[in-house]
N, C-alpha and C positions, 0 to 999 in steps of 0.2 A: 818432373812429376806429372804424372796423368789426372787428369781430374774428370774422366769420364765414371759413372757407374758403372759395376761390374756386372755384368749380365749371368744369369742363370743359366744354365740349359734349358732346355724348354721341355718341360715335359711330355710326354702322348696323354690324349685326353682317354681318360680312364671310360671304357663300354657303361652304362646303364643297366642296372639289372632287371628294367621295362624289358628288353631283348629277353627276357626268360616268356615271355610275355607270347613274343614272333615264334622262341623253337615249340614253347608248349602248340602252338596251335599249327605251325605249320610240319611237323611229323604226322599229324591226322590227315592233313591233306593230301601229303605225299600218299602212304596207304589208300585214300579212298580214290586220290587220283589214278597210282595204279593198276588198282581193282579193276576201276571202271576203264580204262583201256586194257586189260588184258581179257575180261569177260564180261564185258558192259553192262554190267548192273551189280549192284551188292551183292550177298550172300540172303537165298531165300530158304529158307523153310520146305517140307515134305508137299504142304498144300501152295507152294506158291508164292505164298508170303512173303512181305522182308523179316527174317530175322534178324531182331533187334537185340537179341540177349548177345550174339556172335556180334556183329555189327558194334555193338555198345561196347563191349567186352576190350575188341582189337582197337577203337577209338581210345578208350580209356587206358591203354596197354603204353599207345603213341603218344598220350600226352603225358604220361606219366614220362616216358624216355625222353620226349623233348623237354618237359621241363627240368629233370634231374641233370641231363647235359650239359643243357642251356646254363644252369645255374653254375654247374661244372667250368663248362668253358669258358664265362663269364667271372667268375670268382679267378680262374688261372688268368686269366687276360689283363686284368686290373691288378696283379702283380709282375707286370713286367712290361717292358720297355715297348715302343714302336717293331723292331725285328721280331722280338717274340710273341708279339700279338699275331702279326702279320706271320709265323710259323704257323701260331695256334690255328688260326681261324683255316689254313689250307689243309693241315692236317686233318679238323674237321669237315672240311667239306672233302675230300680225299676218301672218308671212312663213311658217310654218308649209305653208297650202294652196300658196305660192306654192312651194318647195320642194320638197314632195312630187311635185308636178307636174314640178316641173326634175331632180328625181331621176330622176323617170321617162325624161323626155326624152335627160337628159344621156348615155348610153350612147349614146341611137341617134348624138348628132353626133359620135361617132366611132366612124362608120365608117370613115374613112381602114385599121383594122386587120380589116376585115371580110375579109381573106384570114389573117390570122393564125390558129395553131392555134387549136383549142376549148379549151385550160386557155387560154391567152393572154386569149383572150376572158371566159370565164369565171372568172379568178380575176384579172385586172389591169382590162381595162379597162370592164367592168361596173360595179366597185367605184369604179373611180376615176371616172367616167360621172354614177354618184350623188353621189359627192364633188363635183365640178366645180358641176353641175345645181344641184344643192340645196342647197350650202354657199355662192354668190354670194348668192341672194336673200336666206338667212338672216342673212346677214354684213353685207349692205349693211341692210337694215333693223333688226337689232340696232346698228350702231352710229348708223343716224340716231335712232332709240331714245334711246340712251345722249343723244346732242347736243344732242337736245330736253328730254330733262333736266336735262340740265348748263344749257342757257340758260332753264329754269323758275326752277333755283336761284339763278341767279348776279345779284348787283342791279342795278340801273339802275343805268346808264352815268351817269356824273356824279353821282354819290350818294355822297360819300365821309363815312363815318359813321364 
C-alpha cells in the first residue's frame, strides 16, 4: 500500500486581465510608432498644425482594438491549458501586422457615412473602422491559435489510457 499523496496536475496559471491594460495601450503606440517612422511627424492640418480630431480619432480606434482583443485573448487564454495558451498568444502575435493594416484599412470601407457630420465621422466610425479592420484578423488567428493547441495537447484518437 502507497501512502504518498496523490498529486494533482499542475495547472497553468491563468493570464490576469490587468494585460487588457498593456494591449489597450500598446496598439496606440504601435500606430503612432509607425507614423512616426514612415513620415516623421503626426498628421497636420491645412495651416500646419497637428491635427488632433484625426490624431485622437485613430488613437482612440487602437485602443478600442487593443482593449476588445486583449480582453478577447485573455478571456480564450484563461480557458485552456499551457499548449493552448501558448497557440493563442502566437497566433496573436502572427496576426499583429495583418491587423494593423486592417485597422488602417477598416474606416476607409465605410464610407457608406462619408456624408455624415465630422464628430460622426471622427468619434463613431473611425473607431469603429479599426475595430471591425483589425479585430477580424486578430480574432480569426488567435483562435486557430488556440485550436492548434488544443489538438498539440489532446491524445491520439484511439489511445485510451
Amino acid at each position: 500500500m502507497n501512502n504518498a499523496p496523490e498529486t494533482k496536475p499542475k495547472q497553468p496559471k491563468k493570464p490576469s486581465y490587468l494585460w487588457i491594460i498593456a494591449t489597450a495601450l500598446g496598439w496606440p503606440l504601435v500606430l503612432v510608432g509607425i507614423t512616426m517612422l514612415r513620415f516623421g511627424q503626426l498628421p497636420r492640418d491645412i495651416s500646419g498644425a497637428l491635427d488632433l480630431t484625426q490624431v485622437g480619432s485613430g488613437v482612440a480606434g487602437f485602443v478600442l482594438l487593443g482593449a476588445v482583443s486583449g480582453w478577447f485573448a485573455i478571456w480564450l487564454a484563461r480557458r485552456g491549458g499551457k499548449r493552448e495558451q501558448i497557440g493563442l498568444w502566437i497566433g496573436y502575435v502572427i496576426a499583429v501586422p495583418f491587423a494593423f493594416i486592417g485597422g488602417l484599412i477598416g474606416p476607409l470601407s465605410l464610407e457608406v457615412f462619408a456624408n455624415a457630420p465630422a464628430w460622426v465621422i471622427y468619434a463613431l466610425v473611425f473607431p469603429l473602422g479599426v475595430l471591425i479592420g483589425g479585430g477580424i484578423p486578430l480574432s480569426v488567428s488567435t483562435i486557430l491559435g488556440y485550436a492548434i493547441g488544443r489538438a498539440v495537447a489532446a491524445p491520439p484518437a484511439g489511445n485510451a489510457n
